[in-house]
C-alpha positions as CSV (number, residue, x, y, z in Angstrom):
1,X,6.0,-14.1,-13.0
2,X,5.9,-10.4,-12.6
3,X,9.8,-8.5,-12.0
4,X,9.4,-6.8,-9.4
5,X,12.9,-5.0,-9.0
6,X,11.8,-1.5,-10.6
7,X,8.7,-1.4,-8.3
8,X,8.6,2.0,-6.0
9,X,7.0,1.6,-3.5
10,X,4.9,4.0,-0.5
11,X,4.0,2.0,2.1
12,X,1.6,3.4,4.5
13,X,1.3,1.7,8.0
14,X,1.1,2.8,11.3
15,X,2.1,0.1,13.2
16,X,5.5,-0.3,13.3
17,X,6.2,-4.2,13.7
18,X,3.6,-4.5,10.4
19,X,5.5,-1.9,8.7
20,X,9.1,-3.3,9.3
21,X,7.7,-6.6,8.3
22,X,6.1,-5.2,4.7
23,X,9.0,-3.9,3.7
24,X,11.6,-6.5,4.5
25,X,8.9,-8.9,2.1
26,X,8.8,-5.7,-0.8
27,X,12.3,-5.2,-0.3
28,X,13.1,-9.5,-0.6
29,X,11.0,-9.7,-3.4
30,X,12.7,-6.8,-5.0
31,X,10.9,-4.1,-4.8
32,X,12.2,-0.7,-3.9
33,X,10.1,0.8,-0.7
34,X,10.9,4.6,-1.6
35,X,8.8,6.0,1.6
36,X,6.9,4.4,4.8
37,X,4.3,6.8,6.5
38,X,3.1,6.4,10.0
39,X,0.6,9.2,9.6
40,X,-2.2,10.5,6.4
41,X,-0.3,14.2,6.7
42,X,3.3,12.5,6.4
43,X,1.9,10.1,3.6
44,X,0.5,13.0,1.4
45,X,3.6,14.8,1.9
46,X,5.4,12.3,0.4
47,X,3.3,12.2,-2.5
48,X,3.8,15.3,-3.3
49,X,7.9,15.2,-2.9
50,X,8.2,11.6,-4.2
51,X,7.7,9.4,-7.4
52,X,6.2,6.2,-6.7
53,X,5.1,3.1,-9.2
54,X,2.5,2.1,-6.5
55,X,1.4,1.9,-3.2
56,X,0.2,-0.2,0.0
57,X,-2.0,1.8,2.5
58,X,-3.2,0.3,6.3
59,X,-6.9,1.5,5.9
60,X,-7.0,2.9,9.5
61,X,-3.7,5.4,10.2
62,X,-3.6,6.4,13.4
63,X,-7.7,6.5,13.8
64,X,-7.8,8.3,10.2
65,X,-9.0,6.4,6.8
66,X,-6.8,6.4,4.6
67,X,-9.6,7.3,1.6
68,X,-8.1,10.5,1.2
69,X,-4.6,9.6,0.1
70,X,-6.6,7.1,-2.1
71,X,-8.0,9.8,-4.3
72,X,-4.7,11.3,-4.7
73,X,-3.0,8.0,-5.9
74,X,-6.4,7.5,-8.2
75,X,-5.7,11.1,-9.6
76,X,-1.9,10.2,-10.5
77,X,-3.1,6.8,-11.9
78,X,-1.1,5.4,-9.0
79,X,-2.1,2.0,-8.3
80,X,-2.6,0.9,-4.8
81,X,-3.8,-2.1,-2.5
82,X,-5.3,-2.2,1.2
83,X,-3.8,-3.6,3.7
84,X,-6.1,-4.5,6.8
85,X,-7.4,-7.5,8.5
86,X,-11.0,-6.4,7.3
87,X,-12.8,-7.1,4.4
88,X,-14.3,-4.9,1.9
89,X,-17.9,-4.6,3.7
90,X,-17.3,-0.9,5.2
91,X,-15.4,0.8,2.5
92,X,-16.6,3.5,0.2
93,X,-18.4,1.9,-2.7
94,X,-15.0,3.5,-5.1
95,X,-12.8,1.6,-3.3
96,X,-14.6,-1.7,-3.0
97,X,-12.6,-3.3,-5.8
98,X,-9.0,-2.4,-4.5
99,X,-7.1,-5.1,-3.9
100,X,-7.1,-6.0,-0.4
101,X,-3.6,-7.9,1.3
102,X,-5.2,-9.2,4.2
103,X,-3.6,-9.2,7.5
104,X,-2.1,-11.8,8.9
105,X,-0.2,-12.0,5.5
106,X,2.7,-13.7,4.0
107,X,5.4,-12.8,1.7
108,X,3.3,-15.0,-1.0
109,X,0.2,-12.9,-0.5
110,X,2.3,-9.6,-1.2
111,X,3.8,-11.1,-3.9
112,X,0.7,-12.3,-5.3
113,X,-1.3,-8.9,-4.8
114,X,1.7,-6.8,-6.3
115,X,1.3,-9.3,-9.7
116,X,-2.5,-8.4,-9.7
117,X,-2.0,-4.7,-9.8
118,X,0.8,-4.4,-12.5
119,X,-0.8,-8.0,-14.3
């Protein structure tokens, strides 16, 4: 089982009940949620000021994709998963193979995902 309990975390999620909810899981599993972003402009802000091991990013913020914060983490070799109750049909064909926790979710899916993307 993967340790979790140096993990930093950025979550990015607009919705406030789902974002509450992620980070009570990352933070009961034992991760470390450094930064939660409601919006792309306060997310790549906080790229910029903060060090993170990995992130979770909503795929729709507030009507914006979140593709662009996407090629940031890729150039930082920042690992990241979606979350969003879609599949992967409509993304861009880069990001077709991200890891996708699908909404609804449970702490077992998070936990699950997480192991996948520092397996």
């Amino acid at each position: 089982m993967t340790d979790f309990s140096k993990m930093r975390i950025l979550l990015v999620e607009d919705e406030s009940a789902i974002a509450i909810l992620l980070e009570d899981m990352l933070v009961e599993i034992g991760c470390t949620v450094v930064a939660s972003a409601a919006r792309i402009e306060e997310a790549r802000a906080l790229l910029d000021a903060e060090v993170f091991d990995a992130a979770i990013l909503d795929v729709n913020v507030g009507g914006e994709r979140s593709y662009s914060l996407c090629d940031l983490l890729c150039a930082r070799n920042i690992p990241f998963m979606f979350s969003t109750g879609y599949g992967p049909e409509g993304f861009p064909p880069q990001y077709k193979n991200v890891r996708i926790l699908r909404k609804p979710f449970h702490i077992g899916d998070l936990r699950a995902e997480l192991s996948h993307l520092f397996g």
